[in-house]
N, C-alpha and C positions, 0 to 999 in steps of 0.2 A: 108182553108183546114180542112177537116174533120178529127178527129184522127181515127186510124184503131180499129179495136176492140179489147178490153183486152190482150187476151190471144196471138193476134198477136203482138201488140206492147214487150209485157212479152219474148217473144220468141227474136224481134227484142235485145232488150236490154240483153238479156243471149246472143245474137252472139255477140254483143259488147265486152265483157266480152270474153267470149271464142276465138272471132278475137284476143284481145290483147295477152292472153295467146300463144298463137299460132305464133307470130308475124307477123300477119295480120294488122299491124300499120294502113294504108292508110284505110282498112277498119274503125275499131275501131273509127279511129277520125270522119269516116262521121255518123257511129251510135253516137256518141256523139254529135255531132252537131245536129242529132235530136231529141235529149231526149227532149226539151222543146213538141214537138211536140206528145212526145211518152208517156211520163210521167207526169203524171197531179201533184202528191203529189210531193209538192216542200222538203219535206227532204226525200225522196226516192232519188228524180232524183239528189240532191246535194250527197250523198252516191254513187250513180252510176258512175254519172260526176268524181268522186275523185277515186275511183273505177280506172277508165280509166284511168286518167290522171298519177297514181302513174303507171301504166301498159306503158304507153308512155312514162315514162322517165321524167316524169313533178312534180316533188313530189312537190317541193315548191308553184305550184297554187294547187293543190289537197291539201295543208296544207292550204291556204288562202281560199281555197273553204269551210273548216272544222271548219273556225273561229269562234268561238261562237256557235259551233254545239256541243249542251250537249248528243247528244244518243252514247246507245253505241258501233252503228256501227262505226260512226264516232272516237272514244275512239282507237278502236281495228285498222281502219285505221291510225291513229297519231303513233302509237306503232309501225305499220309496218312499216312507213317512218322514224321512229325517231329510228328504232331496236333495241326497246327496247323489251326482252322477256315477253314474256304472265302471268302476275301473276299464272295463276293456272298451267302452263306448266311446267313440269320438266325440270331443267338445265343441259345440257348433257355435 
């Protein structure tokens, strides 16, 4: 299979994203299921993939998906699973 062009896959993977916000579950997981397909940079699509999964109620594989994953999207994902506040955020 061919992948689709950029800026379509980009779109696909923001409805991912926006499915789970939304509680479009059933969606969400079949755009997950094709990010390999969607997503070439494999710490993009590991951000995404974790992204979703903490959005599905799956934190603990979204924490194993972030394992050894030094950026700091990854960083600011572990913070939101583990509720820990945002160092630069005020504490209300």
């Amino acid at each position: 299979m061919t992948r689709p062009p950029r800026d379509t896959c980009r779109l696909i993977a923001e409805a991912g994203l926006a499915a789970v916000n939304h509680g479009l579950y059933r969606e969400a997981e079949s755009i997950r299921a094709a990010l390999p397909w969607l997503v070439g940079d494999c710490g993009v699509r590991r951000i995404l993939e974790a992204s979703l999964l903490v959005g599905l109620g799956q934190p603990e594989a979204a924490m194993a998906l972030l394992e050894g994953d030094t950026s700091a999207e990854a960083a600011v994902l572990r913070r939101l699973v583990l509720g820990d506040a945002m160092p630069d955020m005020p504490r209300t």
